[in-house]
TIFI-110989 format. One line per 10 residues: number of its first residue (from 1); their letters; for each residue x, y, z of N, C-alpha, C, CB. Coordinates in pm, 1 decimal. Glycine has a CB too. Example, Ala and Ser with C-alpha at 12.3 -4.5 7.8 and 13.67 -1.06 7.14 Angstrom:
2
1) AS) 1319.0,-569.0,780.0,1230.0,-450.0,780.0,1320.0,-330.0,780.0,1130.8,-447.3,904.6; 1285.0,-225.0,708.0,1367.0,-106.0,714.0,1290.0,3.0,787.0,1408.4,-59.8,572.5
***
This chain:
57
1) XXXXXXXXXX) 12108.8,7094.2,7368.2,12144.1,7147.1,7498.4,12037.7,7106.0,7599.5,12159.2,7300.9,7493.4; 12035.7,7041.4,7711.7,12016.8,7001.1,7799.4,11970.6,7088.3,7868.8,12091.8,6947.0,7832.2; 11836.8,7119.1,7920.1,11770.9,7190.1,8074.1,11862.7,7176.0,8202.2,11618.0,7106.6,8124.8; 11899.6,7293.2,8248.7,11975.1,7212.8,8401.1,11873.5,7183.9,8472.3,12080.5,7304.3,8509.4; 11911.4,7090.5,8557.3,11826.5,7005.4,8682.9,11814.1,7122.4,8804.7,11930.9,6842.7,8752.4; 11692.8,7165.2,8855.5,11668.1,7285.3,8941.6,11765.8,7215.6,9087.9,11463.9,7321.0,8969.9; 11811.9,7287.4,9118.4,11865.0,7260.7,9314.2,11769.4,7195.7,9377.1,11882.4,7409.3,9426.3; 11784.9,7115.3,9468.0,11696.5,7044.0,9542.4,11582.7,7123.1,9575.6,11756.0,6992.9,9654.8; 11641.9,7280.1,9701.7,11571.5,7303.4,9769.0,11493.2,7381.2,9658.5,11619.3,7350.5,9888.3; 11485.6,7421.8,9515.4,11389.8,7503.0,9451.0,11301.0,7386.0,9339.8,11479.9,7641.2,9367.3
11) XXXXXXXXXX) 11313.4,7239.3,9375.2,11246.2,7132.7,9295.2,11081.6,7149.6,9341.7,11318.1,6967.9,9333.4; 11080.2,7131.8,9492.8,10949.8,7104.6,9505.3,10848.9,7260.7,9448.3,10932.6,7055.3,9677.8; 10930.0,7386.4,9510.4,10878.4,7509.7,9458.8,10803.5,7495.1,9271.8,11028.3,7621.2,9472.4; 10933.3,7476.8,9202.0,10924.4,7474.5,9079.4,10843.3,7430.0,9050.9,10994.6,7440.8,9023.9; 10792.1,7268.2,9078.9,10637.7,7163.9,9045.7,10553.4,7222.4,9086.1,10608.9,7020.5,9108.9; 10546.1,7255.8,9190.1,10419.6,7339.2,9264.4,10387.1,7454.2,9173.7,10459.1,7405.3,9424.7; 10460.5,7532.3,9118.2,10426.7,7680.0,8991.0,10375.4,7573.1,8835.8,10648.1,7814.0,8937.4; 10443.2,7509.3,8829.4,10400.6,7404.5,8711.7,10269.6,7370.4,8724.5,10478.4,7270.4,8709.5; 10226.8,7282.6,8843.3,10124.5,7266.8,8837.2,10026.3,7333.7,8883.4,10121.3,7190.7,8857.7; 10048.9,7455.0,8945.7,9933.1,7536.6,8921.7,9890.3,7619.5,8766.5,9952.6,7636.8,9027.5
21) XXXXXXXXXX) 10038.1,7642.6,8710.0,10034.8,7708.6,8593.9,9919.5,7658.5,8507.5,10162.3,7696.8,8529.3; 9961.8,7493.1,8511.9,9857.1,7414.9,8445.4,9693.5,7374.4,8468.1,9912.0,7315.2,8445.3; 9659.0,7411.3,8608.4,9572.8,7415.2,8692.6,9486.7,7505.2,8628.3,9615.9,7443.3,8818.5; 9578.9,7644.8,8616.1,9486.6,7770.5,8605.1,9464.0,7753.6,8407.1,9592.5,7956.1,8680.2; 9539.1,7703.1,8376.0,9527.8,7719.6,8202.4,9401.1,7575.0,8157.6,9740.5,7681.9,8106.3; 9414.2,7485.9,8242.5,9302.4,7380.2,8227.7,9134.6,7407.5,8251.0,9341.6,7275.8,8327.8; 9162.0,7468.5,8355.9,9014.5,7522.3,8487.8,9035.3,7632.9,8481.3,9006.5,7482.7,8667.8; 9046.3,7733.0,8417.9,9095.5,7909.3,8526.1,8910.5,7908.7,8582.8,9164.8,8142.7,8366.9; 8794.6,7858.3,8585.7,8694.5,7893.0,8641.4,8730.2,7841.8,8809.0,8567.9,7831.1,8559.7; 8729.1,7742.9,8780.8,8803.7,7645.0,8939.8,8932.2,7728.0,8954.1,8861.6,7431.7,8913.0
31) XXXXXXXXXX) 9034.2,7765.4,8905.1,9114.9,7832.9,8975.0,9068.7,7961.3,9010.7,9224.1,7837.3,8916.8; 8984.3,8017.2,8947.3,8958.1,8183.0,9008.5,8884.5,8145.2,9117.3,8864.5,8307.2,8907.7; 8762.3,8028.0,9138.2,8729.2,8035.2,9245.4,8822.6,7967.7,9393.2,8611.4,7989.1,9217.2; 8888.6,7902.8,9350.5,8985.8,7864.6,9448.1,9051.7,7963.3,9497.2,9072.4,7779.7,9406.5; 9123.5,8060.4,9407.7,9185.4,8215.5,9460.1,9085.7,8292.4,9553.5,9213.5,8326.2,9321.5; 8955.4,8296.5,9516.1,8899.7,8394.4,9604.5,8880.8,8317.4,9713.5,8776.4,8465.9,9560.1; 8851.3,8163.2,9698.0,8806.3,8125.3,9839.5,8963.3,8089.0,9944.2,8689.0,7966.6,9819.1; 9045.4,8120.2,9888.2,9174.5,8138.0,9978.8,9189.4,8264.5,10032.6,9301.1,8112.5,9907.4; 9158.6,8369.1,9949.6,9171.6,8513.4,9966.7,9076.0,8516.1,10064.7,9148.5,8610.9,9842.7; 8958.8,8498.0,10095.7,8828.8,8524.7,10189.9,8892.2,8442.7,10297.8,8659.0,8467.6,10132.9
41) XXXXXXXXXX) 8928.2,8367.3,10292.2,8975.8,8273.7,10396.6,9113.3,8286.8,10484.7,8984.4,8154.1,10329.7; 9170.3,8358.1,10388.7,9323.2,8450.4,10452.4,9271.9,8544.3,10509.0,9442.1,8521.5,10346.8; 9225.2,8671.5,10434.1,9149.6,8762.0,10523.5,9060.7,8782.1,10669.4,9088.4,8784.6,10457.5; 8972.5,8646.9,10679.6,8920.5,8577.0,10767.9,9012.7,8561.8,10874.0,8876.5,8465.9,10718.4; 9093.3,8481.4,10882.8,9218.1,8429.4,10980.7,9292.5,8575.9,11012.7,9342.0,8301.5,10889.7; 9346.2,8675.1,10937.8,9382.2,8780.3,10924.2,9322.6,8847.4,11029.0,9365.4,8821.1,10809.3; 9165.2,8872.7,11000.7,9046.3,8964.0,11080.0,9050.6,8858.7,11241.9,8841.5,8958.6,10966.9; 9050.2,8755.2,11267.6,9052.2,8674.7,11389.5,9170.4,8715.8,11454.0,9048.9,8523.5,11368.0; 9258.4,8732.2,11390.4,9415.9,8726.4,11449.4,9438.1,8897.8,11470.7,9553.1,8642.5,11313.3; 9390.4,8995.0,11452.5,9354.7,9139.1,11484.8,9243.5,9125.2,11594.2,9300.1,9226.7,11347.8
51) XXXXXXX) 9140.6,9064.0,11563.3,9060.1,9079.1,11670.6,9154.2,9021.6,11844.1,8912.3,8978.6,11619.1; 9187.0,8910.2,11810.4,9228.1,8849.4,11930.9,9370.9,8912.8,12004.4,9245.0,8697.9,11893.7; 9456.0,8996.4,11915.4,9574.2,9071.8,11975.8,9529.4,9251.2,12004.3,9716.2,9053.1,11851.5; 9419.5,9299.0,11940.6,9306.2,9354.0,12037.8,9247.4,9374.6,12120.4,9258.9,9353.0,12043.1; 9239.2,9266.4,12151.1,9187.9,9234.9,12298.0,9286.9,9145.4,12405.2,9048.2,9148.5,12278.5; 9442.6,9137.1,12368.3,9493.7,9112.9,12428.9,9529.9,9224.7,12552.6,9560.0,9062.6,12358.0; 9480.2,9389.8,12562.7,9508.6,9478.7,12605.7,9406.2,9497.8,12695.1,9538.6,9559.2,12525.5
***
């Protein structure tokens, strides 16, 4: 039995979970630090984007 072929629009999604899956099971040291330095860095942009509609008043 044959895998079905994912829908277009959920192909690129799907590779992208693949290869992080594999990312984090190869490196999880490089992936945990990649997570936090996205997380600090979302938060960051987050805290700028409160500050600046803050002071839009």
């Amino acid at each position: 039995m044959l895998i079905p072929t994912p829908q277009r629009s959920r192909l690129v999604p799907t590779l992208l979970v693949i290869g992080a899956l594999f990312f984090i099971v190869r490196e999880p040291a490089k992936a945990a630090d990649m997570a936090s330095n996205f997380m600090n860095g979302f938060l960051n942009v987050a805290g700028a984007l409160a500050t600046f509609i803050a002071h839009l008043s």
